[in-house]
Structures are given as C-alpha cells and as structure tokens.
C-alpha positions in Angstrom: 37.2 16.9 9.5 34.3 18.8 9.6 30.7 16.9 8.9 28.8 18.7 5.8 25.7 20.4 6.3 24.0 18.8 4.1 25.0 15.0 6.1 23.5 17.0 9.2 20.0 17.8 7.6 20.0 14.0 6.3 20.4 12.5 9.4 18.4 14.9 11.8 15.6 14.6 9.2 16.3 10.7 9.0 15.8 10.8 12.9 12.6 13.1 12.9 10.9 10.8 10.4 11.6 7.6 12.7 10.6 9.3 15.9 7.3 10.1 14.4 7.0 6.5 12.9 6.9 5.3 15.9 4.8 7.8 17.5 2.5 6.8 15.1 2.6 3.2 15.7 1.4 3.9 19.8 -1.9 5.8 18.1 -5.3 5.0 17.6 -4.4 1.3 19.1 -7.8 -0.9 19.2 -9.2 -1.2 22.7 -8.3 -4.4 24.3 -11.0 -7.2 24.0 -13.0 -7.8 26.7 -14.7 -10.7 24.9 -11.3 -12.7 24.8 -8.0 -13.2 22.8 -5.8 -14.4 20.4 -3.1 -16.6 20.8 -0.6 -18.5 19.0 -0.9 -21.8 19.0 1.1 -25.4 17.4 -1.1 -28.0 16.0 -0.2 -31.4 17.5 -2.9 -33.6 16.3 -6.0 -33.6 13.8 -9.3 -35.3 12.9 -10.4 -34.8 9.5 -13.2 -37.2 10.0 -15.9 -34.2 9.8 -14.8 -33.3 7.0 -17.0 -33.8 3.6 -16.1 -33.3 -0.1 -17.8 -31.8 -2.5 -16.0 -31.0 -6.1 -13.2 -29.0 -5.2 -14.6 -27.3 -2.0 -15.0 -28.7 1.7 -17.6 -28.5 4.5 -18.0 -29.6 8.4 -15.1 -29.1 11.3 -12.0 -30.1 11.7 -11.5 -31.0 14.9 -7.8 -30.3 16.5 -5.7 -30.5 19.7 -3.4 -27.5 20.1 -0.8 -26.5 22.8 -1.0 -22.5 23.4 2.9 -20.5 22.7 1.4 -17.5 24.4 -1.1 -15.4 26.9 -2.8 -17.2 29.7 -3.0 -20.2 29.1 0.8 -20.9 27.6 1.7 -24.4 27.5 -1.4 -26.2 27.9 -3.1 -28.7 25.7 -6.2 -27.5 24.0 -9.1 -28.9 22.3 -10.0 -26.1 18.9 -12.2 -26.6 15.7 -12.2 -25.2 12.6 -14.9 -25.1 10.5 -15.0 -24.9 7.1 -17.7 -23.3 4.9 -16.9 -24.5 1.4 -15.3 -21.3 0.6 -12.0 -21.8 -1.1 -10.3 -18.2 0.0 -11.1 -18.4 3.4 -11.1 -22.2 4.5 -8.1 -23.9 5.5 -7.0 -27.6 6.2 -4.3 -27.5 9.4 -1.7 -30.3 9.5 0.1 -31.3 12.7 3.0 -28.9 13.1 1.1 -25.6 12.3 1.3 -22.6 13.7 -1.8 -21.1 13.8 -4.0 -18.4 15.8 -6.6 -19.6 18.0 -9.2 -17.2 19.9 -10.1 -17.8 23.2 -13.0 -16.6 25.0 -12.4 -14.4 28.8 -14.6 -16.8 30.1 -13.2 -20.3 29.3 -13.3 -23.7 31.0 -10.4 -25.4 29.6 -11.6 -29.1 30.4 -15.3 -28.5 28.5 -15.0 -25.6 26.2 -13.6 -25.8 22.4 -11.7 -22.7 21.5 -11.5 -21.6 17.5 -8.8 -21.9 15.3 -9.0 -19.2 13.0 -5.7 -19.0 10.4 -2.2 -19.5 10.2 0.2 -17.4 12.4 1.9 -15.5 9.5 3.4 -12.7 11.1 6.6 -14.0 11.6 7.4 -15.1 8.6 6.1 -11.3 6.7 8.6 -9.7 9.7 11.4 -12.2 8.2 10.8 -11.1 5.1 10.4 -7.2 5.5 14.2 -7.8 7.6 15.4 -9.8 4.1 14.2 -6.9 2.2 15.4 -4.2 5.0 19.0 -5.7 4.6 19.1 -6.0 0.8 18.1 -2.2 0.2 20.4 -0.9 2.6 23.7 -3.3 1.6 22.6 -2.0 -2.1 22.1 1.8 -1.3 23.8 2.3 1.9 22.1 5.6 3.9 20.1 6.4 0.9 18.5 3.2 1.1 18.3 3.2 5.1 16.4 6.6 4.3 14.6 4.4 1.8 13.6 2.0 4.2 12.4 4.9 6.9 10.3 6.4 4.5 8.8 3.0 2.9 7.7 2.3 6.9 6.9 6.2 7.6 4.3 5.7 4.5 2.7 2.8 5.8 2.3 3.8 9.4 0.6 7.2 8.5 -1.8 5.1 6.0 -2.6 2.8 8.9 -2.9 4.8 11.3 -4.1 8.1 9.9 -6.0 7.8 6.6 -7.0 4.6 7.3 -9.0 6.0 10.9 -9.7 9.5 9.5 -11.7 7.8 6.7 -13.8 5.5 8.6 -14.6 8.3 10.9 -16.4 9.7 8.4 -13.9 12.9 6.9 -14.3 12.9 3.1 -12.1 10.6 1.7 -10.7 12.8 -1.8 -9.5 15.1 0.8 -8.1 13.2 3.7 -6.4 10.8 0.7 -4.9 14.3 -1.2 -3.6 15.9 2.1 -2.0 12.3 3.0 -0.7 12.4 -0.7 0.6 15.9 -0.1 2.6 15.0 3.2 4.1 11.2 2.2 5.1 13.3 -0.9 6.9 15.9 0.8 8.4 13.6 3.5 9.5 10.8 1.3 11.0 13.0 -1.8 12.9 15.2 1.1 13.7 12.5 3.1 15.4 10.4 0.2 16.3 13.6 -2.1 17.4 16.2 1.1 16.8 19.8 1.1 17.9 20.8 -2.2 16.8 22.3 -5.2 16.4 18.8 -7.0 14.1 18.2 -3.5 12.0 21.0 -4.2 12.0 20.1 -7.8 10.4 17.0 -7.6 8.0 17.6 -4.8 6.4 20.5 -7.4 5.9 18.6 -10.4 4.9 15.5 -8.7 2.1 17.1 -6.8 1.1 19.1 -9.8 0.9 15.6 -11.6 -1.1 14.1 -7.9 -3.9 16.4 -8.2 -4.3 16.6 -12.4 -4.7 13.1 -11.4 -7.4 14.1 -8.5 -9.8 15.9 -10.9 -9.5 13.7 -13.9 -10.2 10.5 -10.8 -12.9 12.6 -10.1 -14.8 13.4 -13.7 -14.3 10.2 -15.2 -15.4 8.0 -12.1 -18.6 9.9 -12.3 -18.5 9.8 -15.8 -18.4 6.1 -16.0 -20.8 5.6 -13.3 -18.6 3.9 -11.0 -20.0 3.8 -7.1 -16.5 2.4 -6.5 -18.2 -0.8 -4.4 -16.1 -3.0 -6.4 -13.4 -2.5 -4.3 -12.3 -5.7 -1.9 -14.6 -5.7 1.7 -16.1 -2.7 -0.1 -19.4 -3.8 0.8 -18.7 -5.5 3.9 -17.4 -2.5 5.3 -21.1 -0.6 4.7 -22.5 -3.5 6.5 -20.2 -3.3 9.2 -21.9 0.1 10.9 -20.3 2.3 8.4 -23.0 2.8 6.0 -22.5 6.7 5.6 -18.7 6.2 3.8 -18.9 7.5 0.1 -17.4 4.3 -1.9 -17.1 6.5 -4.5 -15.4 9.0 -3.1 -12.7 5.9 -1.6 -12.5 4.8 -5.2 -11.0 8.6 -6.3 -8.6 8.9 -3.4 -7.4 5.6 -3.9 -6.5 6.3 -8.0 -4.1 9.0 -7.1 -3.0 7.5 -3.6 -2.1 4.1 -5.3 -0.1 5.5 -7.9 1.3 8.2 -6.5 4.4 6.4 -5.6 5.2 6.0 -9.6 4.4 9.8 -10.1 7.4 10.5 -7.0 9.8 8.2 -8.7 9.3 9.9 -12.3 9.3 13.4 -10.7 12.5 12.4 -9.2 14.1 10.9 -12.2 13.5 14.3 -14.2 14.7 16.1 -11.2 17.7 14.2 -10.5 18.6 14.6 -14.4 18.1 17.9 -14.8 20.6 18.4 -11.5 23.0 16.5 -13.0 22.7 18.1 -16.4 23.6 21.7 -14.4 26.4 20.2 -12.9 28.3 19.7 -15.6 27.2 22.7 -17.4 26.4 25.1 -15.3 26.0 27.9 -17.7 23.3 26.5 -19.6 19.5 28.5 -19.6 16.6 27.5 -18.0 15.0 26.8 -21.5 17.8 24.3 -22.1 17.8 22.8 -18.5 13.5 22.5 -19.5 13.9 20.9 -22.4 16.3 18.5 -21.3 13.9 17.5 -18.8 11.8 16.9 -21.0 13.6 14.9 -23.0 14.3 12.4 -19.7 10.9 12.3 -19.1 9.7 11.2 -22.4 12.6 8.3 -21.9 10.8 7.3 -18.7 7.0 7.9 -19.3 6.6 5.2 -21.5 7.8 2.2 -19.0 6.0 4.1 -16.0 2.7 3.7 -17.7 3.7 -0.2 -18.8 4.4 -0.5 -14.7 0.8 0.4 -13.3 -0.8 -1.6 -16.4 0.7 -4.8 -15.2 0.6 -4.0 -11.8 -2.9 -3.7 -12.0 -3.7 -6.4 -14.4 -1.8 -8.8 -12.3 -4.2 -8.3 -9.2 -7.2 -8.7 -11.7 -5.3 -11.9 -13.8 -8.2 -14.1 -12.7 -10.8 -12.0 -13.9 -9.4 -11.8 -16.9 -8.9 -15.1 -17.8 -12.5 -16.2 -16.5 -14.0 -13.9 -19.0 -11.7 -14.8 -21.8 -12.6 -18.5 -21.0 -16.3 -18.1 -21.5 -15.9 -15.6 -24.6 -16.8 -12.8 -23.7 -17.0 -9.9 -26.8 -14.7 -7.0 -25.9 -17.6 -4.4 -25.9 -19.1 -6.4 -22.4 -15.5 -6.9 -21.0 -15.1 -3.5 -20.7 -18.1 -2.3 -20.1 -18.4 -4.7 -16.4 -17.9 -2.6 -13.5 -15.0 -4.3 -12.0 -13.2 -4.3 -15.5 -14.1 -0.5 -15.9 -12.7 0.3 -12.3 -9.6 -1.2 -13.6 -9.4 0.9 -16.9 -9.9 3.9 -14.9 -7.4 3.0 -12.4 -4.7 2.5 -14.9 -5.3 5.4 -17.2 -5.7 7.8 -14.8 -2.9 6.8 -13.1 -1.2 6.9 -16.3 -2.3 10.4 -17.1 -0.8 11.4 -13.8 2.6 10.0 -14.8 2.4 11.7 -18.5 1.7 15.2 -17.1 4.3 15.1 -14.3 7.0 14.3 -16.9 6.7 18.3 -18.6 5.6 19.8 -14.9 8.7 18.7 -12.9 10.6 19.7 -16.4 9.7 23.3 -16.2 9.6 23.5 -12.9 13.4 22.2 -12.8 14.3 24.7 -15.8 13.3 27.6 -13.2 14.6 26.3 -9.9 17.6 24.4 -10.5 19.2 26.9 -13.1 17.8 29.5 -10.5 21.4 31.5 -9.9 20.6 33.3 -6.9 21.5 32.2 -3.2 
C-alpha cells in the first residue's frame, strides 16, 4: 500500500520544523558565568528567628542549611540566607524539604562563606506539566496534535531565541515582531493545515487580518498617548543598559504578536469550512463558497473577541478590583494608562479578528473553488 503524498509532505515538514526547533534552542546561549552558579539545592533545616513582621509583609534573613543536588559541590551541607525585603511578589519563606536554587560564588570557601538562596526550583514541575499537556493533545488529536505540539514549541523557541535577542539588540521592534508574525504564521498554519489550498487560505486572510491589526496598533497607541512603559520589567529593562529600546514601539508589536494566535485559529476555522463546504458540493461558485465563509465567520467572531477580553482582563483582575474598591468614576478608570493599554490591547486585537473573518472568506471563495490544477 502505497503512502499518500500528502502523509509525505506532513511528516517531512513535521521533521523540518523539529530539526530547526532544536537548532534554535543551541543559539544565542548566555555565556557561562564567570562570577559563579546556580545549583539546585534541598532545604534540611531553617531559622526564622531574623525574621520580623510587619502587617502582612516580612523583613530580615532567613537563615538555612542546604545540601547541593548538583555542580561542584554536590552532596555537601551548606550554610545559605535568604533575605527578605518586605515585598510580597518576590519574598519567599522556605520550609525544610524545599527544593530551591541557590547561587554560589567561583570563589567560595565552604566552611566561612554563606551562599544565597534565591527561589524555588520550579523547572521540574513546568517540564511535568508541559509532558501532561504533550500527552493529552496528542492521545486527543493523534499526528495532528503531535504537529500541534511541534508547532506550539517551534513558536516559543523562535520568540525566545529570535525576537526576543533581535529586539534587545536594538532592530525596531514593529518589524522584527511582524516578520516573526509572518513566519510562526506560515509555519504553524502549514504545519497543522499541510500544503493545500485550505493552507494557503488561511495563511492569506490571517496575515491580512495581522497587519490591519499592525497599523490600527500603531495609530491608536499614538493616538492615546501610550509610551507602552506599562508593560511588566518595562522599565527595568531601560535601566538595565538598554535605554535606546522604543517601549512604544514593543507595545505595538506585542498587540498583534499576542493575539495573533486567535486571528490563525479564526482564519483556519473559515478556511477549513469553506473546504468542507466544496467537498460536498463541488460545483458551487466562488461567490457562494464567499459568502458561506462569511457566514462561519460571523458564527465565530463573536466568541473570539469574548476570548482576548477575558484573557486580558484576567491578567489585570487585580487592577480592577483595586480601583472598583476605592470607587473610582468610570471616566478616570479608563483614562489610567495601564487600564488604557488594556483597552487598546483587546480592541485592537479584536479588530484583527473581525476583519480576518470576511478576508480569509474571499480569499477562500477564489482559491478553494479555484478549478485549475
């Protein structure tokens, strides 16, 4: 039994994409430290007697003995403080049993010095959970979800290690964040969709919805005077060395890079319709295949837009409330910047998603019901 084509392209394409995944995780690597490292370490005792109380927050060391799980000094007993600076996101209490990362200086003495226990050792527990997830997507969707899965860790690699370097380096951020955009488009929708006429579909109404989304980002973050330093570490990061990045310019790329994920999975859904519509009725016209389309997208558009509302208001739920708790009037809510941000996040976003619905219609009225070869 002969293997169809169309399994070949799907699996040499699956196998391209992981290659170059993991390519990309061996590239722009940090330099080793030459100042120390960090290890994992266990907790096996604590003194909290440093430690003061003031209302809900905390202040002085907490002093801890520590045996390392890794690098040099693996299996020995260590002395490590952690100090805490009354600052509720960033302090933490260790109990005995704990596994936590300690950093430890090049040049140590392990019988005077006190190494510093920084945070919890989480990364095992987010790779457990990525594998939980990994294994539910693909005993649900089978290769389509394995393709899923490539593409979902394709996406994240290039963000890390390409946007991610090419924008601290300097490169203007709307571009480097639209050319991104353009490839994790075209490698996720071909990936998961294959090479077919749905494929090509999709990819040209969602990028046609990606950069209406670009320019409207672009005139209404100006327009509502938005430097874009409300963003997390925003600030931080100017203070850091990298005082020539354009926060503004972050701001825009990251509208249309956050949502368009939603903009691929409605360009997809009108595509995927509009394939199956010509399936079973292969003689109908391209103006019928449109309009079709259209109709899907109008059935989709309005729970896309309710998705990146709460998506975003759940990151900002604490915001919220604490101006609703000192009663606020609606006219200041929206006019503070980091409520704004969010406004113009979400309906641009939204905008993106309303326009792809009719683009990736037409577009599939022209190319799917296309009759030639």
């Amino acid at each position: 039994m002969s293997i169809k084509k169309s399994n070949v392209a799907d699996i040499a394409s699956a196998t391209l994409f992981a290659v170059l995944a993991i390519i990309l995780f061996f590239v722009n690597n940090p330099q080793p430290s030459n100042v120390g490292s960090k290890e994992v370490a266990k907790v096996l005792s604590v003194d909290n007697s440093q430690i003061q109380k003031m209302g809900l927050l905390l202040m002085g060391s907490q002093m801890l003995e520590v045996e390392v799980c890794s690098g040099k000094y693996v299996g020995e007993k260590l002395k490590a403080g952690n100090t805490l600076r009354a600052q509720m996101d960033l302090d933490k209490v260790f109990v005995v049993g704990d596994e936590i990362i300690v950093a430890i200086p090049a040049k140590f003495n392990p019988q005077k010095d006190i190494i510093n226990a920084q945070d919890y050792n989480r990364t095992s527990k987010a790779v457990w959970l990525f594998i939980l997830f990994s294994v539910l997507l693909v005993c649900f969707a089978g290769f389509t979800g394995a393709k899923a899965l490539l593409s979902f860790v394709f996406a994240f690699m290039f963000i890390w290690k390409v946007v991610v370097p090419a924008c601290l380096s300097g490169v203007n951020a709307i571009l480097i964040c639209f050319v991104a955009v353009a490839i994790l488009t075209f490698s996720i929708i071909f990936l998961v969709g294959g090479f077919s006429r749905k494929a090509i579909t999709a990819f040209g109404g969602a990028m046609l919805g990606i950069s209406s989304s670009c320019i409207m980002a672009w005139i209404f973050t100006h327009w509502f005077n938005i430097n874009g330093a409300t963003m997390p570490f925003s600030q931080a990061l100017l203070y850091s060395g990298h005082e020539y990045l354009k926060l503004s310019d972050l701001f825009i790329g990251g509208i249309f890079l956050s949502s368009s994920g939603a903009v691929m999975d409605l360009a997809m859904d009108v595509a995927a319709g509009q394939e199956e519509v010509y399936f079973h009725n292969p003689q109908i016209t391209k103006t019928q295949l449109a309009i079709s389309g259209w109709k899907i997208g109008k059935s989709v558009v309005g729970t896309m837009t309710t998705t990146l509302l709460l998506a975003y208001s759940g990151g900002y739920l604490t915001l919220i409330m604490a101006f609703t708790a000192e009663g606020v009037v609606a006219s200041d809510f929206i006019s503070n910047p980091y409520v704004v941000s969010e406004v113009v996040k979400t309906i641009i976003g939204s905008f993106g998603l309303v326009l792809v619905a009719p683009f990736t219609a037409i577009l599939g009225g022209f190319i799917i019901a296309f009759k030639g070869k």
